[in-house]
N, CA, C and O atoms as a GROMACS GRO file, in nm:
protein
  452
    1UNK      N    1   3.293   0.292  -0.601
    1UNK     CA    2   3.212   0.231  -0.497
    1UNK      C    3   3.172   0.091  -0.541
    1UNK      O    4   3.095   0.072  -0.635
    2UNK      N    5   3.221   0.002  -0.474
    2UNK     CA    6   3.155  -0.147  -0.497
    2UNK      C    7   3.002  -0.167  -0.466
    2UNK      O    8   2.948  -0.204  -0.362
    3UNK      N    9   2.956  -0.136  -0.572
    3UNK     CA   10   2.744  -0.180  -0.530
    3UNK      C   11   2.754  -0.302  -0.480
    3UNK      O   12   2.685  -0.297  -0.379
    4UNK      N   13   2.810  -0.436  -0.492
    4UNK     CA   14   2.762  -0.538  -0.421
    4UNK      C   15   2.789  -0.526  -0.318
    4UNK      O   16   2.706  -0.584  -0.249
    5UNK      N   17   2.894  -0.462  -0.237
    5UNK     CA   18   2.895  -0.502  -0.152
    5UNK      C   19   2.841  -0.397  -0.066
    5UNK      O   20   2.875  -0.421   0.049
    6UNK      N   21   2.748  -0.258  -0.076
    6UNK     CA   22   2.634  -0.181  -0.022
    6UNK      C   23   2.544  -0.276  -0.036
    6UNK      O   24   2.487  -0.294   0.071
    7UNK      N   25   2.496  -0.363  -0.140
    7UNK     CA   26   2.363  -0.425  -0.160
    7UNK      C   27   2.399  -0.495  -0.031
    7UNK      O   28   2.327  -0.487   0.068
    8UNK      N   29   2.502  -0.558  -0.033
    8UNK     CA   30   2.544  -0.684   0.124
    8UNK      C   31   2.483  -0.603   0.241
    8UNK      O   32   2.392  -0.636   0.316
    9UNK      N   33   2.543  -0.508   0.239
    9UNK     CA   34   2.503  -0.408   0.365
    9UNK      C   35   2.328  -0.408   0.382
    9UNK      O   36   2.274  -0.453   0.483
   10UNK      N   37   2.275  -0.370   0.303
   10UNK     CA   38   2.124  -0.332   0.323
   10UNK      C   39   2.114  -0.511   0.314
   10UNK      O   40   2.166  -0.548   0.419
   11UNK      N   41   2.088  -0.586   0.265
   11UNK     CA   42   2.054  -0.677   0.266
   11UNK      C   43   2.116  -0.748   0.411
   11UNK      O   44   2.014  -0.754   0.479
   12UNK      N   45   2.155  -0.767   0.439
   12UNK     CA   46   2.205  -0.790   0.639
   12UNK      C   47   2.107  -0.696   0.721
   12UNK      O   48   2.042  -0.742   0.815
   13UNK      N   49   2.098  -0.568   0.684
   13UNK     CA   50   2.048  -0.440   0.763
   13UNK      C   51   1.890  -0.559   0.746
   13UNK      O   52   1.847  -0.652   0.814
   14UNK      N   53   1.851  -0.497   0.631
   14UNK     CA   54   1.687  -0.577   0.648
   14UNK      C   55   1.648  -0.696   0.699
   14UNK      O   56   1.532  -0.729   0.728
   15UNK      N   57   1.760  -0.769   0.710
   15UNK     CA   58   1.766  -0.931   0.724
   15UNK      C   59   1.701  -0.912   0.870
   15UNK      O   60   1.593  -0.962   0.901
   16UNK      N   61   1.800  -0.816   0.978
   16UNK     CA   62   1.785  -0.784   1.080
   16UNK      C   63   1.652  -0.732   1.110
   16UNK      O   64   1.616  -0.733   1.228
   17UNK      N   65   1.572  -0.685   1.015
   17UNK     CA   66   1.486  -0.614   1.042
   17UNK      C   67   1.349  -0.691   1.025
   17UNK      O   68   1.253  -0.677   1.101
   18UNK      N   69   1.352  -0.756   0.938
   18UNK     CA   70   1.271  -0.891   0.944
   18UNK      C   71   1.239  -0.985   1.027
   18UNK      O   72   1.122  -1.023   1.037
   19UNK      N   73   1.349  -1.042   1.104
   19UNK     CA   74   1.413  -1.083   1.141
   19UNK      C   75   1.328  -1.047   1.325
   19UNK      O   76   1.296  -1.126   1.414
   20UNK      N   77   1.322  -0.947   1.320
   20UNK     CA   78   1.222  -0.857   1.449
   20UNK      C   79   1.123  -0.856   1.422
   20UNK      O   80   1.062  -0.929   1.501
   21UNK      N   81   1.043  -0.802   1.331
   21UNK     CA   82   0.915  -0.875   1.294
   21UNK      C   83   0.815  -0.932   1.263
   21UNK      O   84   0.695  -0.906   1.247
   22UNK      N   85   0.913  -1.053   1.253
   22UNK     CA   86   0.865  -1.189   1.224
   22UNK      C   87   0.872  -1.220   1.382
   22UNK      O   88   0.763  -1.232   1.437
   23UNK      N   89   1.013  -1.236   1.478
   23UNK     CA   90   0.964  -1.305   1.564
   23UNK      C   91   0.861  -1.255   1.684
   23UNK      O   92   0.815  -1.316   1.781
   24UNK      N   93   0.834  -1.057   1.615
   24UNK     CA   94   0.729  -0.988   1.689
   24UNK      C   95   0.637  -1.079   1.728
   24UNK      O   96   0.610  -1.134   1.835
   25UNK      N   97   0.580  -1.083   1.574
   25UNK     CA   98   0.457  -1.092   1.548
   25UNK      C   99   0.392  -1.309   1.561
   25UNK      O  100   0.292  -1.375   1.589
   26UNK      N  101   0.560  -1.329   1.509
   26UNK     CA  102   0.473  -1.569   1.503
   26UNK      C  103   0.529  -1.591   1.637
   26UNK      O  104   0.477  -1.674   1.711
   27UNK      N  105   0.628  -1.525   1.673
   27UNK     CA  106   0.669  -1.606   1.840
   27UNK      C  107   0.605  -1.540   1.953
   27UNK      O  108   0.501  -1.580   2.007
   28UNK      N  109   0.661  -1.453   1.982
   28UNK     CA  110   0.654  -1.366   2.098
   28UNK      C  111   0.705  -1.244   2.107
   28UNK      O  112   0.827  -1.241   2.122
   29UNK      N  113   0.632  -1.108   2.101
   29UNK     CA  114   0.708  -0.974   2.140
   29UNK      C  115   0.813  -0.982   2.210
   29UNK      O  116   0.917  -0.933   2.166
   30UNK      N  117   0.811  -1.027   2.294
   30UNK     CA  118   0.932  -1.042   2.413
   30UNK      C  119   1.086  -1.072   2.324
   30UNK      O  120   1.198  -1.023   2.339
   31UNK      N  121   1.047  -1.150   2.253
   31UNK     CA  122   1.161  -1.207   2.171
   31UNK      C  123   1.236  -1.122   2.030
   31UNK      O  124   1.345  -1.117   1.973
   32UNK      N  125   1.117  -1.072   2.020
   32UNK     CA  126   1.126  -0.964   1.860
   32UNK      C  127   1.245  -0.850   1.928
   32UNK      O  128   1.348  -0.810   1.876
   33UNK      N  129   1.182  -0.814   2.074
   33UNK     CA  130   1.244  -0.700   2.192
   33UNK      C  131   1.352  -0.735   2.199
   33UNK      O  132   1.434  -0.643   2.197
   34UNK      N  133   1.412  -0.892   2.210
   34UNK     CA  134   1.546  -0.905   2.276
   34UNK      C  135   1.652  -0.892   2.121
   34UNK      O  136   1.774  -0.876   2.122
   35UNK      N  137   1.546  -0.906   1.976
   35UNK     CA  138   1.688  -0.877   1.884
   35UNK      C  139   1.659  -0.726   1.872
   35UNK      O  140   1.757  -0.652   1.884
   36UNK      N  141   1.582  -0.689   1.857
   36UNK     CA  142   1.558  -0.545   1.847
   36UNK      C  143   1.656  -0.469   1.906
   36UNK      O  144   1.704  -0.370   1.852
   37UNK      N  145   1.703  -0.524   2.056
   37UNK     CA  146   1.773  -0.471   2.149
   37UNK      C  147   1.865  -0.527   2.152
   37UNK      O  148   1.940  -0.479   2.236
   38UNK      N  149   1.914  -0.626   2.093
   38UNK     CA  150   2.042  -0.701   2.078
   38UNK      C  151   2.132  -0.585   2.015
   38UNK      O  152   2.097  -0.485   1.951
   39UNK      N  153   2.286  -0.639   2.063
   39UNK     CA  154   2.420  -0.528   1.968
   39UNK      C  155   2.427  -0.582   1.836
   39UNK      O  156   2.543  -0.593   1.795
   40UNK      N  157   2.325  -0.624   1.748
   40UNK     CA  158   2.323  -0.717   1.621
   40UNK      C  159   2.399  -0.573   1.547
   40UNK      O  160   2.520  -0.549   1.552
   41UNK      N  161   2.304  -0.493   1.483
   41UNK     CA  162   2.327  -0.345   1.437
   41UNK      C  163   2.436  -0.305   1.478
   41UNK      O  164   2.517  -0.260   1.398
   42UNK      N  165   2.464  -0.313   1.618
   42UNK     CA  166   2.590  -0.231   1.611
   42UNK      C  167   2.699  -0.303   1.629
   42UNK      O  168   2.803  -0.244   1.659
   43UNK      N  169   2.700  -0.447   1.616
   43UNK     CA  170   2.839  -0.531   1.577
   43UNK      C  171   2.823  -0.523   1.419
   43UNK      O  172   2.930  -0.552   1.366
   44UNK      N  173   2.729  -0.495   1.334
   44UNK     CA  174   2.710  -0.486   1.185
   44UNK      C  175   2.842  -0.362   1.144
   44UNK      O  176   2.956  -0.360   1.098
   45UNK      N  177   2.758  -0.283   1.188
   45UNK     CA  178   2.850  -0.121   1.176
   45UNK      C  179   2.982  -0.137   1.250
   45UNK      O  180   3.070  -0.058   1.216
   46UNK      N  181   3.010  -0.218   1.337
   46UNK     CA  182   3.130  -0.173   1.370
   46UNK      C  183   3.240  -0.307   1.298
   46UNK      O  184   3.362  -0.296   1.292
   47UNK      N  185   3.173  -0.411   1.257
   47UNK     CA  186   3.291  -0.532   1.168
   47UNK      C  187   3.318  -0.406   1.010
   47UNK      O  188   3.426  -0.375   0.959
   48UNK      N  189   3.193  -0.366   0.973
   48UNK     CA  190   3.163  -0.275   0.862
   48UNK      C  191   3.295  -0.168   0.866
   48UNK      O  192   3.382  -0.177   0.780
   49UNK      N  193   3.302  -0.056   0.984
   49UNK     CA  194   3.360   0.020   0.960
   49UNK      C  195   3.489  -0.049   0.975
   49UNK      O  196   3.577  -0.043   0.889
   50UNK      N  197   3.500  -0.110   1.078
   50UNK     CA  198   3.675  -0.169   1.098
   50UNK      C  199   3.735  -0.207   0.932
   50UNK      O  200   3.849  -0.185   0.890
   51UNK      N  201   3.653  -0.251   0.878
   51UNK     CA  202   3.688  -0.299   0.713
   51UNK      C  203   3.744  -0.212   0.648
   51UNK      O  204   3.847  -0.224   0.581
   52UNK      N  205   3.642  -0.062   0.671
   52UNK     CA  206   3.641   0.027   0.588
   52UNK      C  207   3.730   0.134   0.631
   52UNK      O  208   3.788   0.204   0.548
   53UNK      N  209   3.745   0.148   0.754
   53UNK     CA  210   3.835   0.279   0.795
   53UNK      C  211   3.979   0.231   0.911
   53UNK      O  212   4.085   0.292   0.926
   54UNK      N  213   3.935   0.107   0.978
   54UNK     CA  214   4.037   0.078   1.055
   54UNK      C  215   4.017   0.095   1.215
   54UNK      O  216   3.912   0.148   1.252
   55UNK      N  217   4.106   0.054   1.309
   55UNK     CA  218   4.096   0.025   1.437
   55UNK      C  219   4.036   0.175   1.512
   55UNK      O  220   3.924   0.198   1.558
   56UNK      N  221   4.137   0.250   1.505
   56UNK     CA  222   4.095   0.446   1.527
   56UNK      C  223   3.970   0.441   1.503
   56UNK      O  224   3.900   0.414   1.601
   57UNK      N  225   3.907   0.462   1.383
   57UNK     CA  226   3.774   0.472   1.391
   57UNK      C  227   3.691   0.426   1.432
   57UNK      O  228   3.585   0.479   1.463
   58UNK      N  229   3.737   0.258   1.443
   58UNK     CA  230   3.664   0.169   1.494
   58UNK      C  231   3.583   0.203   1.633
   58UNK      O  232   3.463   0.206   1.662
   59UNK      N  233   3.733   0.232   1.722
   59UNK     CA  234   3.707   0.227   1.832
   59UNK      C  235   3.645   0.393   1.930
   59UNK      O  236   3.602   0.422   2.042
   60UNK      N  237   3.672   0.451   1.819
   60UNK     CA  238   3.561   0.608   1.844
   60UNK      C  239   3.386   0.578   1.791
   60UNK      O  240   3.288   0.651   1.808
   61UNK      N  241   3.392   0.470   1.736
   61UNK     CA  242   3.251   0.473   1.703
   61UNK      C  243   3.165   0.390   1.838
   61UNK      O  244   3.051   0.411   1.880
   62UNK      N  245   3.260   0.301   1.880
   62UNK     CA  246   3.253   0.203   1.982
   62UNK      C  247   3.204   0.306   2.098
   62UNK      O  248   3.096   0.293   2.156
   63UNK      N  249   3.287   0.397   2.121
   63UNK     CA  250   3.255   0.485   2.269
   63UNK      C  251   3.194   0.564   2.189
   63UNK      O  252   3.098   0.553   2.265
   64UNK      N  253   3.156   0.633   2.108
   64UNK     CA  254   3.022   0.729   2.085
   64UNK      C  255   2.900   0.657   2.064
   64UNK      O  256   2.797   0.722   2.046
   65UNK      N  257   2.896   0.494   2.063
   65UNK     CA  258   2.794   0.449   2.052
   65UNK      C  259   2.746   0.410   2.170
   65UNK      O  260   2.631   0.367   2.170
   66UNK      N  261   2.822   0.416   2.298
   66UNK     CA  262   2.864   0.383   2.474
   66UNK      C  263   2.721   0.505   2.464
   66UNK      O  264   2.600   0.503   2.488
   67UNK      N  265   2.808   0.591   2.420
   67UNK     CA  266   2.729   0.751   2.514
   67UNK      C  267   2.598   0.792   2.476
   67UNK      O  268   2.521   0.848   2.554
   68UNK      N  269   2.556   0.750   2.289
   68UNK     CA  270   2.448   0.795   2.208
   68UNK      C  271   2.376   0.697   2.280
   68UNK      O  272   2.268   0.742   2.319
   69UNK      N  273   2.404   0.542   2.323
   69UNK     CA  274   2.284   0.469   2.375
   69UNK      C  275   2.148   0.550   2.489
   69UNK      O  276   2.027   0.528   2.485
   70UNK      N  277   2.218   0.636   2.575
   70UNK     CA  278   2.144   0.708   2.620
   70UNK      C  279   1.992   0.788   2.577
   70UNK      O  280   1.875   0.761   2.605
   71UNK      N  281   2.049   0.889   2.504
   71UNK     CA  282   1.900   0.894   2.405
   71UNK      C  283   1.798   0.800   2.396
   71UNK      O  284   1.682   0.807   2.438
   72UNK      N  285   1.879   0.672   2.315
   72UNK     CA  286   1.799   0.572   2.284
   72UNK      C  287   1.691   0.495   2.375
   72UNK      O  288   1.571   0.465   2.368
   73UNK      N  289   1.777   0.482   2.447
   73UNK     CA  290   1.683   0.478   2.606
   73UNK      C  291   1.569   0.561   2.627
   73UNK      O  292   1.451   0.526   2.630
   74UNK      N  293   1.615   0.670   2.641
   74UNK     CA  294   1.495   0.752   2.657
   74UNK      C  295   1.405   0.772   2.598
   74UNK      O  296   1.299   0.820   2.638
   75UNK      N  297   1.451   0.720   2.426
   75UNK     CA  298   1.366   0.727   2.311
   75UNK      C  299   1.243   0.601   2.338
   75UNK      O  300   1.126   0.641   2.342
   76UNK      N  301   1.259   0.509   2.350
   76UNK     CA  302   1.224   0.387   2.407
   76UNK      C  303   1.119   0.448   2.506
   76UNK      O  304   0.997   0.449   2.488
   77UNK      N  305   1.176   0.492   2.595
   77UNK     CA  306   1.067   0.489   2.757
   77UNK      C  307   0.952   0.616   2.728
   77UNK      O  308   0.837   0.621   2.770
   78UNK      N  309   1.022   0.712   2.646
   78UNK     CA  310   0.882   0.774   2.609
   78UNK      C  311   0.797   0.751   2.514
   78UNK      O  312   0.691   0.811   2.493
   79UNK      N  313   0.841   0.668   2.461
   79UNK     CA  314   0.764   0.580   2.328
   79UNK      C  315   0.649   0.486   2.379
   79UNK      O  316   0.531   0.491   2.344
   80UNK      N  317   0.705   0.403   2.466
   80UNK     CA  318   0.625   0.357   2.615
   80UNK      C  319   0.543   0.414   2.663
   80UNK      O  320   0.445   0.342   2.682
   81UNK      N  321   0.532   0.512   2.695
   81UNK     CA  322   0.490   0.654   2.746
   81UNK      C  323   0.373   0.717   2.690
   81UNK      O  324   0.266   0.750   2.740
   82UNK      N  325   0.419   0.726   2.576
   82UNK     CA  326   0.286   0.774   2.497
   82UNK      C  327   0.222   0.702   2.432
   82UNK      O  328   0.107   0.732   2.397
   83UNK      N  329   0.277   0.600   2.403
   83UNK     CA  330   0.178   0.518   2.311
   83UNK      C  331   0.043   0.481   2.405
   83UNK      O  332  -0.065   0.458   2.351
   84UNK      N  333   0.066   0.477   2.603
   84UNK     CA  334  -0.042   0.478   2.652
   84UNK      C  335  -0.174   0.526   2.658
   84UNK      O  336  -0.284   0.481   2.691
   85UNK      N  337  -0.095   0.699   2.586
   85UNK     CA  338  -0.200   0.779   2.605
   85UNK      C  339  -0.260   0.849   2.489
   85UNK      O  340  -0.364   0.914   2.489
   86UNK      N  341  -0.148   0.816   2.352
   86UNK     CA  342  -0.156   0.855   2.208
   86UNK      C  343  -0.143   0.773   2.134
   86UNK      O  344  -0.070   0.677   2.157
   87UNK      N  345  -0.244   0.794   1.966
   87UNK     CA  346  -0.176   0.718   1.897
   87UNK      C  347  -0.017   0.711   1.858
   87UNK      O  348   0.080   0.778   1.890
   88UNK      N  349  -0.045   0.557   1.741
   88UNK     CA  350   0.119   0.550   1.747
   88UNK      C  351   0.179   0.697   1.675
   88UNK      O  352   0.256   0.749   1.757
   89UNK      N  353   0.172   0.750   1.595
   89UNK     CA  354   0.211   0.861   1.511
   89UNK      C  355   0.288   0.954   1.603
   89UNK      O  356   0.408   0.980   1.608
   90UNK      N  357   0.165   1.004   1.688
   90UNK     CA  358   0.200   1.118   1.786
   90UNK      C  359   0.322   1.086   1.912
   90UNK      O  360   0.414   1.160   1.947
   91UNK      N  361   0.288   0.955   1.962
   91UNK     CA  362   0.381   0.918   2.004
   91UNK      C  363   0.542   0.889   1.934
   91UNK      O  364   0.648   0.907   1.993
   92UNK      N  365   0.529   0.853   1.833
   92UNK     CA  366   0.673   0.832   1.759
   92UNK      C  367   0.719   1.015   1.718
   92UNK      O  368   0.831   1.051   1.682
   93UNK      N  369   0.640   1.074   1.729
   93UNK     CA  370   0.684   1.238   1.708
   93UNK      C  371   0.733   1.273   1.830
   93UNK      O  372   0.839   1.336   1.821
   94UNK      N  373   0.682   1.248   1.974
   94UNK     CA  374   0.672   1.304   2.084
   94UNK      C  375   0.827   1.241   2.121
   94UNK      O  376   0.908   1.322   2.166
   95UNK      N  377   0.863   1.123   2.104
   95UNK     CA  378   0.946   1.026   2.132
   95UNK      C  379   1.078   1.095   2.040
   95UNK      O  380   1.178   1.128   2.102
   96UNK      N  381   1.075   1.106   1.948
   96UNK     CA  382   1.190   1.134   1.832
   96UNK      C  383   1.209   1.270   1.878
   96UNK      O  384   1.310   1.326   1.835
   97UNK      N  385   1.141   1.330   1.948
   97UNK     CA  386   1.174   1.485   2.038
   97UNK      C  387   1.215   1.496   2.109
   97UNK      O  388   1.284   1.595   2.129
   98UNK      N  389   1.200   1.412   2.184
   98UNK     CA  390   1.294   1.353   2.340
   98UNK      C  391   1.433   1.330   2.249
   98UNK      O  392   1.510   1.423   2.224
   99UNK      N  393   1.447   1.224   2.214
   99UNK     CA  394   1.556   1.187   2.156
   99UNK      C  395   1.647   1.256   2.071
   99UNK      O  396   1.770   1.248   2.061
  100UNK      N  397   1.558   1.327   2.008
  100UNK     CA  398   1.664   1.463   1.927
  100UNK      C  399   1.678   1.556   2.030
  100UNK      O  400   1.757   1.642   1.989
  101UNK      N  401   1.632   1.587   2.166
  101UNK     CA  402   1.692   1.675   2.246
  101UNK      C  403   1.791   1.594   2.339
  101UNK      O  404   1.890   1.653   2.383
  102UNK      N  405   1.772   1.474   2.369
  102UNK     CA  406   1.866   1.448   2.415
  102UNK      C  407   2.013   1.422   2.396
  102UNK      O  408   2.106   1.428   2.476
  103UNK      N  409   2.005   1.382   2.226
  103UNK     CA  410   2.118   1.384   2.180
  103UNK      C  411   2.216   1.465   2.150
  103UNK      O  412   2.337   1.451   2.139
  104UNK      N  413   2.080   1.625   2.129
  104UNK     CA  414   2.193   1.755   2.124
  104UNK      C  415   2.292   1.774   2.290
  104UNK      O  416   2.409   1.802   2.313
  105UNK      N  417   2.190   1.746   2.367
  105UNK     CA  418   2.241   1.742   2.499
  105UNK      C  419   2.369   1.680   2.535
  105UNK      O  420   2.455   1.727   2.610
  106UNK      N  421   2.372   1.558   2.466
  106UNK     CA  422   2.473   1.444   2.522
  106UNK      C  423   2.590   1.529   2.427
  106UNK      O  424   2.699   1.562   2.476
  107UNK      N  425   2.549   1.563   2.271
  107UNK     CA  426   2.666   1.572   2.207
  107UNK      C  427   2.781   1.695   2.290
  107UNK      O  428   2.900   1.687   2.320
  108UNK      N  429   2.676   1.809   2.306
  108UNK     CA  430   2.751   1.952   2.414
  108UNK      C  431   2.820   1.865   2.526
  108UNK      O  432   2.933   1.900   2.561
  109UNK      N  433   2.761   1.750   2.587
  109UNK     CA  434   2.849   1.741   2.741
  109UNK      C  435   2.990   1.649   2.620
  109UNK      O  436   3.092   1.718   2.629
  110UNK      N  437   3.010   1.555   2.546
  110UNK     CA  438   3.094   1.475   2.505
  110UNK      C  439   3.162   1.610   2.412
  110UNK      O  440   3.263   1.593   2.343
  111UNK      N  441   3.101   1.726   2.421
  111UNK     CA  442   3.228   1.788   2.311
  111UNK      C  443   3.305   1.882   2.428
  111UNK      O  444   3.418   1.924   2.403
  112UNK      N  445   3.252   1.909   2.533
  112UNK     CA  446   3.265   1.970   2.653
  112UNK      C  447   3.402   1.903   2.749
  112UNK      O  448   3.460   1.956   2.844
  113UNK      N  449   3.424   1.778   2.690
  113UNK     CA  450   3.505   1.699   2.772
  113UNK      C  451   3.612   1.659   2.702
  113UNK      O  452   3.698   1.588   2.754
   0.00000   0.00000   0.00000
């Protein structure tokens, strides 16, 4: 296993993550939202895997990442959701429940087909 070039990996990953917020918190939420939600991460992982495994894989990660976005969504809007009415904690539990049921969900209909 080449360590430098995992260290590359996490070090891009955090870059990204910084990167959100910082411009959360000195610019504007709005803006922290649009990299947060940017395909930054998942053009990372997918130049990453193409390196590592090739076009095939590439392009199955591409459409399972089409279909998993779903969850994510939902992970999002109930996160929204509760943070109205809960702290953050409970809400990031309530939210990651949605999202782990939705994903079992999505995976049965995509293995179903």
């Amino acid at each position: 296993m080449d360590y430098s070039y995992l260290a590359l990996k996490f070090l891009i990953g955090g870059g990204v993550l910084v990167g959100v917020t910082f411009l959360a918190e000195q610019a504007d939420p709005k803006y922290g939202g649009i990299l947060a939600a940017a395909p930054i991460t998942t053009t990372l992982a997918i130049l990453f895997t193409y390196s590592e495994a090739g076009q095939v894989t590439t392009q199955q990660l591409v459409m399972d990442a089409f279909w998993f976005v779903i969850p994510t969504l939902l992970f999002l809007l109930a996160l929204y959701l509760l943070m109205a009415r809960y702290p953050l904690l409970p809400s990031f539990g309530g939210a990651y429940g949605i999202w782990l049921a939705a994903v079992v969900v999505m995976n049965r209909l995509l293995a179903g087909s």
